[in-house]
C-alpha positions in Angstrom: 103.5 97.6 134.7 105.3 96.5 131.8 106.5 99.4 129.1 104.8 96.4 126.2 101.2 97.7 127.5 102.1 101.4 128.6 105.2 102.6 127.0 107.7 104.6 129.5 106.7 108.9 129.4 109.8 109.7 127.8 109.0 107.7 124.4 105.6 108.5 124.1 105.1 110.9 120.4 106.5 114.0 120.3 103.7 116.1 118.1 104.5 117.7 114.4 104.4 120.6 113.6 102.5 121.5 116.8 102.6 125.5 116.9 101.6 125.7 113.3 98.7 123.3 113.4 97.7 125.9 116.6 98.3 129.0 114.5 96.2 127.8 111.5 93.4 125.7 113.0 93.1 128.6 115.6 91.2 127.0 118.5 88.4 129.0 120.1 87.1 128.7 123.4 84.1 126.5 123.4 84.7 125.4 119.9 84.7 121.0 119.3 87.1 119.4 118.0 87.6 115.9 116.0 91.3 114.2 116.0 91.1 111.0 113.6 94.2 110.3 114.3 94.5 110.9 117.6 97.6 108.8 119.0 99.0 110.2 122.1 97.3 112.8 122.6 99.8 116.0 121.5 98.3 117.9 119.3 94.9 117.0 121.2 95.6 118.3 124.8 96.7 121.3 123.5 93.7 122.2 121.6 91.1 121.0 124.3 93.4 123.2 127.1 92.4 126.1 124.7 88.6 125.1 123.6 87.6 123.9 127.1 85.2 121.9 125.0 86.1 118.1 126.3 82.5 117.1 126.4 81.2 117.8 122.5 85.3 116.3 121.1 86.1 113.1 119.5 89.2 111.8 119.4 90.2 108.3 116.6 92.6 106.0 116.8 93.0 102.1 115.5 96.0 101.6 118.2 94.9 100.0 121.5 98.1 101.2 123.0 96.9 105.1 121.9 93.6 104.1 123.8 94.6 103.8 126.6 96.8 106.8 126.9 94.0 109.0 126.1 92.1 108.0 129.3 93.3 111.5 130.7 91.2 113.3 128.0 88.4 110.4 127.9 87.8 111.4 132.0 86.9 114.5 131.1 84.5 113.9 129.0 85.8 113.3 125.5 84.7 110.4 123.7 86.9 108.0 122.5 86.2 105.6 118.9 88.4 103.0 118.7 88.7 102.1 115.1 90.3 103.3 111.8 89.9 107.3 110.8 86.8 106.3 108.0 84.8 103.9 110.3 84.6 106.5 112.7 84.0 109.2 110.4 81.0 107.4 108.6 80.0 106.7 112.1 80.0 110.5 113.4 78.2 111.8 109.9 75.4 109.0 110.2 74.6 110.8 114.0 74.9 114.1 112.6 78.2 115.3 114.0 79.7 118.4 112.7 82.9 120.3 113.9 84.6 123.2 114.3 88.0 121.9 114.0 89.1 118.3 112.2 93.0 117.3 112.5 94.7 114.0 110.6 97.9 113.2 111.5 99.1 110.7 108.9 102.4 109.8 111.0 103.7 106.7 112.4 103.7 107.9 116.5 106.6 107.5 117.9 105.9 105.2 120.4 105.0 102.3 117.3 108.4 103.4 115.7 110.3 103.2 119.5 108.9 99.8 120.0 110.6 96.5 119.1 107.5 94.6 119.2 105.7 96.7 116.9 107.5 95.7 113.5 107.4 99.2 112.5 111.2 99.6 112.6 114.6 97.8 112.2 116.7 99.6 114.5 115.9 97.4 117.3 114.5 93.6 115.8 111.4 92.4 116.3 108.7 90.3 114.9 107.5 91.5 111.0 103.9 93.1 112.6 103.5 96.8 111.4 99.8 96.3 112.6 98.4 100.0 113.6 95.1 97.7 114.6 96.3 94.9 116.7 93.4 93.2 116.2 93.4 92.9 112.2 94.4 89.6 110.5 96.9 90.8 107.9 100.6 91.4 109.2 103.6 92.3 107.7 104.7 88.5 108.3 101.8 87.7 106.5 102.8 89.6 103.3 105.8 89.0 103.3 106.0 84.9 103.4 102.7 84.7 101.6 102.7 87.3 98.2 103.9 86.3 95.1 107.3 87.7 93.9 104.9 90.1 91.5 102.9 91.4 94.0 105.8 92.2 96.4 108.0 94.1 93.4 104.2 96.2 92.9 104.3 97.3 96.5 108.1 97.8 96.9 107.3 100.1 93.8 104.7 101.5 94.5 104.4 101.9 98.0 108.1 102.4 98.4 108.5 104.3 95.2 111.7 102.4 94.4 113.1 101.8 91.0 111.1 98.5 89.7 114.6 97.0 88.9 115.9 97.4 92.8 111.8 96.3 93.7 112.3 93.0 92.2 115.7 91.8 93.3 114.2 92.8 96.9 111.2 90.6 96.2 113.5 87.6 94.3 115.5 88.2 97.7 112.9 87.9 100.1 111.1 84.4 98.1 114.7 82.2 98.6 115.1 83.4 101.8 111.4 82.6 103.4 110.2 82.3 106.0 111.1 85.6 107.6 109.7 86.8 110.8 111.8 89.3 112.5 112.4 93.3 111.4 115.8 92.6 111.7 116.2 89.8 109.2 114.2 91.6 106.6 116.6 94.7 106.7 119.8 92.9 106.8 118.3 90.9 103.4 117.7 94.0 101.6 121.3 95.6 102.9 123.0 92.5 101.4 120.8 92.9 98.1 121.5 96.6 97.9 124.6 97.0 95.3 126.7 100.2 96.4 127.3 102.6 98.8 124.5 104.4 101.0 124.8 107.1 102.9 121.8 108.1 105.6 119.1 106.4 104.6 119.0 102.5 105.0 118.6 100.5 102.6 115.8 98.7 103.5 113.6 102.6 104.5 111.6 102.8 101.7 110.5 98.6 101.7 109.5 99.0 105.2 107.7 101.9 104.1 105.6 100.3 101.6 105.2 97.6 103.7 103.4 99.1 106.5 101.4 101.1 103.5 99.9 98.0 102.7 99.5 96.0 105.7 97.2 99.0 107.5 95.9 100.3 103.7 96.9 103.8 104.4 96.3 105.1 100.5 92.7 104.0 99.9 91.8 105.2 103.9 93.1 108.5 102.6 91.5 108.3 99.9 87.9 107.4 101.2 88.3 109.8 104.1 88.9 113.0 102.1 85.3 113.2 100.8 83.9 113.0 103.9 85.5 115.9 105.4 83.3 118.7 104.0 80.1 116.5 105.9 82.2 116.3 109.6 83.0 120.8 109.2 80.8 123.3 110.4 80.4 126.5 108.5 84.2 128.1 108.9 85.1 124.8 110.4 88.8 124.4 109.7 90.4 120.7 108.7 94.3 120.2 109.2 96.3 117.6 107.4 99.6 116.5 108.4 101.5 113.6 105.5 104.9 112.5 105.8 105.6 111.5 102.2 104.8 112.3 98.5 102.5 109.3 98.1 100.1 110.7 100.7 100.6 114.2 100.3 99.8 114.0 96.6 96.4 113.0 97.6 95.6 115.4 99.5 97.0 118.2 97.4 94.9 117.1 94.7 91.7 117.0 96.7 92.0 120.5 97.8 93.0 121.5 94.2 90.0 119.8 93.1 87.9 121.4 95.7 89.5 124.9 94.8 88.7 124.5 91.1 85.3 123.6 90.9 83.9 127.2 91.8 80.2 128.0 93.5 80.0 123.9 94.1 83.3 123.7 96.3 83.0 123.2 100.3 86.3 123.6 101.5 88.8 126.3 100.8 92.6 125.5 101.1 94.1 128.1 103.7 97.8 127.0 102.4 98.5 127.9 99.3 101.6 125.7 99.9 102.1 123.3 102.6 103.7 124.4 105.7 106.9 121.9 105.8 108.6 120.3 109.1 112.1 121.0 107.6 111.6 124.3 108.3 108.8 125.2 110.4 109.6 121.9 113.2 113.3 121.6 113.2 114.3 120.6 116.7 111.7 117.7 116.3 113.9 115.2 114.4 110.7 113.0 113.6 109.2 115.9 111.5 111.7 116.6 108.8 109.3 115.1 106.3 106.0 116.3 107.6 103.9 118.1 105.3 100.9 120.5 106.9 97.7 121.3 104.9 95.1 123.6 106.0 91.3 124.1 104.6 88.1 126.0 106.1 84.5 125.2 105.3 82.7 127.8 103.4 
């Protein structure tokens, strides 16, 4: 059994924020539950050991590897959707599903960021993929040997959120020095184009980030899954949202502000007024410093 196909137990994700998402979702015996982002399973088995309810869950992912290492949950009953978070919640609200309990987890899992061959991460090289759905076209190889100098300062920028100037020396950088193919290349490139000292965070974080942003088109799936929501909840039905930096969390901030100000008509009803933070509600779980929790109930 090679750890490429089933990653070794002690890798596998560690989940954020876990006792909060409990306390605030509050899972009921009998109650069903949707994960759309369901990965490996943490935040899931804990809430199913509390509901019972295998049989009426759903749990989402796009990552094969996450698949297959919900089988345990899948045996009991729970079906499984094997595609991106709004394919699959079009899907359930065209056959009517509704649910007590919805939970997006908008983090990398840890086993993509643990493994080389994933092209998530540069601490240990490997091939430029950043995929979460093996089975799309579009790589991280792909965007970065094929987009034109002004498109790869936009996404550095934007994506990345650093200064244009830095953006575009990246970009100039990455043009001369094509074809690139391995994580490992790509960070040393931006190191060397990086004037100064740093201190913690790499050099090359916040391109990586915008990277994978838009290889897997994480912003507009946020932003087309949102409106949905109020269609997947029951009455009461609670929907938990877990971001991991400002470009996400700013969305959904501004949906539940949105939903908050616009009176009789809203459906949901933020339960936070402020977003329960990793930093201090998660701190022996080094991969949650950034996470960002948001709660809402269906009225």
């Amino acid at each position: 059994m090679s750890t490429k196909e089933h990653p070794p137990q002690n890798s596998l994700h560690v989940p954020v924020l876990l006792e909060s998402t409990l306390e605030l979702l509050n899972p009921m015996k009998d109650e069903n539950y949707l994960d759309l982002t369901a990965g490996y399973g943490g935040h899931a088995s804990r809430i199913l050991n509390i509901t019972g309810n295998y049989a009426e869950s759903v749990l989402v992912d796009r990552d094969d590897y996450a698949i297959k290492r919900l089988k345990s949950l899948s045996d009991k009953g729970t079906k499984l959707l094997s595609t991106d978070f709004v394919t699959a919640a079009r899907q359930l609200i065209k056959e009517g599903r509704k649910f007590n309990m919805i939970l997006i987890d908008l983090g990398v899992s840890s086993p993509q960021l643990d493994q080389s061959e994933r092209g998530f991460s540069f601490t240990n090289s490997g091939p430029l993929d950043m995929r979460m759905d093996r089975r799309q076209a579009k790589s991280a190889k792909t965007l970065v040997n094929t987009a034109s100098q002004e498109d790869l300062t936009r996404i550095i920028t934007q994506y990345g959120e650093e200064p244009v100037g830095f953006s575009k020396k990246i970009a100039l950088a990455i043009i001369a020095n094509r074809p690139l193919s391995k994580t490992g290349e790509l960070a040393d490139l931006i190191k060397k184009t990086y004037s100064g000292k740093w201190k913690k965070i790499h050099p090359a974080t916040r391109t990586f980030q915008a990277l994978r942003i838009a290889v897997n088109d994480e912003l507009r799936q946020i932003e087309d899954m949102l409106p949905l929501l109020p269609d997947l909840l029951k009455p009461g039905g609670r929907v938990g949202i877990i971001s991991f930096h400002s470009l996400e969390d700013r969305l959904v901030k501004r949906f539940f502000k949105e939903q908050l100000e616009s009176g009789f008509e809203a459906e949901i009803l933020p339960l936070t007024k402020k977003p329960i933070k990793g930093s201090d509600n998660d701190v022996h779980n080094p991969r949650a410093r950034s996470s960002k929790l948001r709660v809402a109930v269906k009225k």
